[in-house]
N, C-alpha and C positions, 0 to 999 in steps of 0.2 A: 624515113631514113635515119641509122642511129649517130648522132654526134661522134661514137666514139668505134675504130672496129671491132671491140671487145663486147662493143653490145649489140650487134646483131647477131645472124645463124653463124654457125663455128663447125669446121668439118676437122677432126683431129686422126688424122693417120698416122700407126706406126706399124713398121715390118720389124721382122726379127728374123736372123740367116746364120748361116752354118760358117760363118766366117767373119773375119774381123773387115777383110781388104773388099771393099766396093765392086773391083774388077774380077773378085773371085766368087763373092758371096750369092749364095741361094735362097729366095724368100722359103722361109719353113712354116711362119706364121705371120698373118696380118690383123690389125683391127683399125675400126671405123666407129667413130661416135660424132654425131650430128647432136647440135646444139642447137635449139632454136628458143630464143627467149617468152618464159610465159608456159614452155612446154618440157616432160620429160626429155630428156637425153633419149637418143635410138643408138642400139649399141652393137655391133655386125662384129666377127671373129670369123678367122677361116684361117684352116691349117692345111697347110700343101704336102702335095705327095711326094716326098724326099726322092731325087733322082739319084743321091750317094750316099752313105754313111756319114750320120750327124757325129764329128769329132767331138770325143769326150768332155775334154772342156767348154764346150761350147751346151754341150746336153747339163753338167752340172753349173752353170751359172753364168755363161758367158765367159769372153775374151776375156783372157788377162794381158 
């Protein structure tokens, strides 16, 4: 068992959505990288099938 939670396995998830507000947002992309100490990184991507029109700001870099 690791002394510390930074040193054993590490699951890192991020989404990315068509909107700033939680209660409105749509996942458009996800990723997943598994950490396990001693070993490569495993690294998973998945892009969702958009149910409406990715608003422009959001297509060129994100929420302002």
């Amino acid at each position: 068992m690791p002394e510390h939670w930074a040193d054993g396995p590490l699951a890192l998830l991020d989404f990315e959505t068509d909107a700033p507000e939680p209660t409105e947002a749509h996942c458009i992309t996800a990723a997943l990288i598994h950490i396990q100490p001693g070993q490569d990184p495993v690294r998973r991507s998945w892009v969702a099938r958009p149910t409406r029109p990715i608003p422009r700001s959001i297509a060129q870099g994100g929420a302002k």
